[in-house]
Every structure is written in structure tokens, then in C-alpha cells.
N, C-alpha and C positions, 0 to 999 in steps of 0.2 A: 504493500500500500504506500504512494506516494505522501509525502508533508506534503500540507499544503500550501508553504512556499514555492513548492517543485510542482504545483499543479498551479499555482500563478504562473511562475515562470514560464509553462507550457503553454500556458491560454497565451501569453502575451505575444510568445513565439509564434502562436498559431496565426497571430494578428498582420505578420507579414510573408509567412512562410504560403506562398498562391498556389491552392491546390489544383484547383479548377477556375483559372481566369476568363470570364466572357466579355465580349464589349456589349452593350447593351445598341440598342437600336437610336438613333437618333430622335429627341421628341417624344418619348411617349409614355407620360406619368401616368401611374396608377397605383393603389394602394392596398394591402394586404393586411388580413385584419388576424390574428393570431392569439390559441389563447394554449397554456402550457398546463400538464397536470389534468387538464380539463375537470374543473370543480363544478358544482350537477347547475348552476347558477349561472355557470360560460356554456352548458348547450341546453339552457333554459331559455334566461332573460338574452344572453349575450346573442343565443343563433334567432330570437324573432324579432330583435333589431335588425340584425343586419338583412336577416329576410325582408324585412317591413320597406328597406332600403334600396330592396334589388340586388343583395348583394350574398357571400357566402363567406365562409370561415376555415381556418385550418387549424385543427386541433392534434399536438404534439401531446400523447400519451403513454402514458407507463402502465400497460398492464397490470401491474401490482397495487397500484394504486385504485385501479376501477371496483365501484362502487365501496370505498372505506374512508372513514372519517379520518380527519386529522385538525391539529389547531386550529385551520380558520374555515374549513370548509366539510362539506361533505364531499367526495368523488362521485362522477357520474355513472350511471348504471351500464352494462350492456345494451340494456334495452336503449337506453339516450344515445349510443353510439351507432346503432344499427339506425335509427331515425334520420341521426345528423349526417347519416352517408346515404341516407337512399333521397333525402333533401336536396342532398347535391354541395354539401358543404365536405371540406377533407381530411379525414381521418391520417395523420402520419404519426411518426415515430421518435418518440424516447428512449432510454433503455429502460427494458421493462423494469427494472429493479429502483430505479430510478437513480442509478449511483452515477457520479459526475465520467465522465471522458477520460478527465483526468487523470483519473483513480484507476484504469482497465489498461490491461495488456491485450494484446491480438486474438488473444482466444477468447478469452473473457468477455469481448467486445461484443467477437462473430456471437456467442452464446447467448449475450443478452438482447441480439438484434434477433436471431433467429425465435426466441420465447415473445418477445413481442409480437414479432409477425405469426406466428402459432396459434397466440392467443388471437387477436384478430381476426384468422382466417377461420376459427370455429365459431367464430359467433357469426361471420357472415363471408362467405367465402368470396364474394367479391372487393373486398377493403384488400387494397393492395397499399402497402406504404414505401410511398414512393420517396419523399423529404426527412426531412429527421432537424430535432434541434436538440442543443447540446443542454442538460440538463443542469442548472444554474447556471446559465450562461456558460460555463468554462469548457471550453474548447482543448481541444492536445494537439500539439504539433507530430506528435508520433501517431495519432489516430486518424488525423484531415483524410492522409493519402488512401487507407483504409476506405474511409465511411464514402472516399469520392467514387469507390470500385459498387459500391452497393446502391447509393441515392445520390440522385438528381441534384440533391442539394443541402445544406446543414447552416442554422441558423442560430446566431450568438446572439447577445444582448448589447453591443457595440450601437451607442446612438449615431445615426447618420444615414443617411438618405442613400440606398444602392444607386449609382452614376459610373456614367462612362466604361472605364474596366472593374469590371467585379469580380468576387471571391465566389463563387458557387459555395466553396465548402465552409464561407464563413460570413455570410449575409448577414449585413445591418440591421438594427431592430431598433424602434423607437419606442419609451415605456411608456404605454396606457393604462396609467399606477396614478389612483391621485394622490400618493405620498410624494411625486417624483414629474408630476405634471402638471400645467391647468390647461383651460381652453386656449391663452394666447402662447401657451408654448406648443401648440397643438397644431396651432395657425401656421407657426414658425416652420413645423417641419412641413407641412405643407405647402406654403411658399415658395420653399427650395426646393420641393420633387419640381412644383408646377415649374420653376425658372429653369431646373436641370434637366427636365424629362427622366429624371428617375424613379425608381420603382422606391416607396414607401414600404416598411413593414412595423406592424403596430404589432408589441406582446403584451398581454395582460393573462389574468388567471379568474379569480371571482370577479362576478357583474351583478354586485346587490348594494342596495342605500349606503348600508354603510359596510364598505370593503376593508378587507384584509390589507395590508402592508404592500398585497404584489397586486393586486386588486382596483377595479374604475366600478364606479356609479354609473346606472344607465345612462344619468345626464352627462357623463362626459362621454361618453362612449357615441349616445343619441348627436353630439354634440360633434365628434369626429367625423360621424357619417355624413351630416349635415356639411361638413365643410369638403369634405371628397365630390355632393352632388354640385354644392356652388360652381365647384372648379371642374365639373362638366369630367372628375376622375374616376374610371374605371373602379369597383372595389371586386378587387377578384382574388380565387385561392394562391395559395404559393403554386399551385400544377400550373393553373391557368398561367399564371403570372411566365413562368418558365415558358409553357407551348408561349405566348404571344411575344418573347421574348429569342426564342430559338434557340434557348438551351439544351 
């Protein structure tokens, strides 16, 4: 088991070390709504927003975690996963155990992606998971090359708006957490997809009044949506995002 100074130092590595570099297409903002853990309140409240919106979700899950409680939430059931995929919203991947990047050697890694996908494909054999996000944020520079052989794409918690040449294996995420946001910093990252034509990605985790720590209120959440239709921007899954991208 790595310290976790040695699993900073990996994430930070991972931060320049380009697993999977794409140019992105000239022009063409759009924005990706993301929720991690999937707590029963992000494929509640959060997926009949974004439906209500036009719009769909990508939810990064740890099989072990489905359906059980923990400090700020309840987990969401099977039953809410099979709904949130035949919806049309996207079911991808954690490691099931929920243990960081970090922490995992090669085999360890293959084993907890493969129980993931296991568990998915018995509850509905069509949930393919295709994306993955690194579970606390923290990334491995020993794992990018890995997880780039397996998915399309892997997403950290690095604020900034995806432009120009991207990291496939280590996509931008802006936090939709009202400990860590409000609506005019919301506006902000908005701005800069509309002025760069990059692709936005939002992570949050519970969507109830009053949220958890990692967690938005429907009004700021109601409130991001609303400013994606002003600026006439797509809110589409991380797949979507990829196909319209040509990754």
C-alpha cells in the first residue's frame, strides 16, 4: 500500500505525464454533467433535472457501494441504475471497491475493473462501461497507460475547462459542491468553455437542500442547467461528448 504522499506525488505526475492526447475540434462547447458514488439523490433529484433540461448524466460507480449507507448519503439501488440506463443517461466506472488508483498495482486494478463491470452486466446486460473516473480525484501515473488500454476515457477532479489538446486519461472536472462553488463561479467556467469551445465537465455527488460536503442543491444544479440552455450549450454524457468529439 502506497503513503499517501506517494499517491500525491503520482496524481501530480499523472497531471503531465499525456496518456491519451486529443485535439479537440474547433468551436464547439458543450457540457457534461457528472455525479461520482452515485448517492440515491444524484439518480433521483439530480437525473429529473437534467431530464426536465433535455439533457442526461454520467454516473461513475463503485459496485460496493450500491445500495448502502454511509455518512452523508444513502447509495443508489440497482433498481435506480437499470432506470438511469434505459433513460438514456450513463452508467461508467469506479473501482468497485472504491479504493483510490493510487493505492493499486496492475493486477489489483485489472480485478477491481473487471468486478465492476461483472457486477453491472448482471443487473443489466446491456450497461457497458465505457469511461471511468479516478476515485477521489487521484489519478496514478503508473495506472493512466493501463486504464487508457481499457476506456475511452478517465476523469480527475482538476478544475479547468477541457480545450485545445486534451488528456483523454485525465479530463478536467469543475466542482458542482456548494462548499467549493456558487452560481457566479459557475458562470465563470462557462464563459471560458463558450470563449474556448471546450468541452465542460461538472462532478458533484448528492443533489438534496441541504448537501453533503461533495454535494449541490437542486438550485445550483437547476441553476447550471439554466446557464448551459442560455449559451445555446449542448448538455450531453461523457460517450456523447467523446462520439461528437472523435475520440
Amino acid at each position: 500500500m502506497w503513503s499517501a504522499l506517494q499517491g500525491r506525488v503520482s496524481n501530480r505526475l499523472a497531471r503531465h505525464f499525456r496518456a491519451a492526447p486529443h485535439r479537440l475540434p474547433a468551436h464547439a462547447p458543450m457540457v457534461s454533467f457528472t455525479f461520482d458514488d452515485a448517492p440515491d439523490s444524484a439518480a433521483g433529484e439530480g437525473a429529473s433535472l437534467l431530464e426536465a433540461h433535455g439533457g442526461r448524466g454520467t454516473y461513475y460507480i463503485a459496485g460496493s457501494l450500491i445500495d448502502r449507507p454511509s455518512d452523508h448519503w444513502h447509495g443508489l439501488s440497482n433498481d435506480a441504475v437499470v432506470r438511469l440506463h434505459r433513460a438514456g443517461h450513463e452508467i461508467a466506472c469506479h473501482t468497485f471497491s472504491h479504493q483510490s488508483a493510487a493505492n493499486l498495482d496492475e493486477a489489483t486494478m485489472a480485478l477491481e475493473i473487471e468486478r465492476n463491470r461483472n457486477h453491472f452486466r448482471d443487473i443489466d446486460s446491456s450497461i457497458k462501461l465505457e469511461n471511468f473516473a479516478y476515485p477521489y480525484g487521484l489519478a496514478s501515473v503508473w495506472r493512466k497507460p493501463q486504464l487508457a488500454k481499457i476506456f475511452r476515457s478517465a476523469r480527475g477532479i482538476l478544475p479547468g475547462v477541457n480545450r485545445d489538446v486534451i488528456d483523454l486519461q485525465f479530463l478536467r472536472a469543475a466542482p458542482l459542491v456548494n462548499f467549493e462553488i456558487d452560481a457566479a463561479g459557475v458562470d465563470r467556467h462557462f464563459d471560458e468553455a463558450a470563449a474556448s469551445g471546450g468541452w465542460l465537465i461538472f462532478y458533484s455527488h448528492d443533489v438534496v437542500d441541504a448537501p453533503s460536503p461533495y454535494g449541490c442543491t437542486p438550485a445550483l444544479m437547476r441553476h447550471a442547467l439554466e446557464s448551459a440552455q442560455r449559451r445555446g450549450m449542448p448538455i450531453v454524457t461523457v460517450a456523447e461528448a467523446l462520439r461528437r468529439i472523435g475520440a
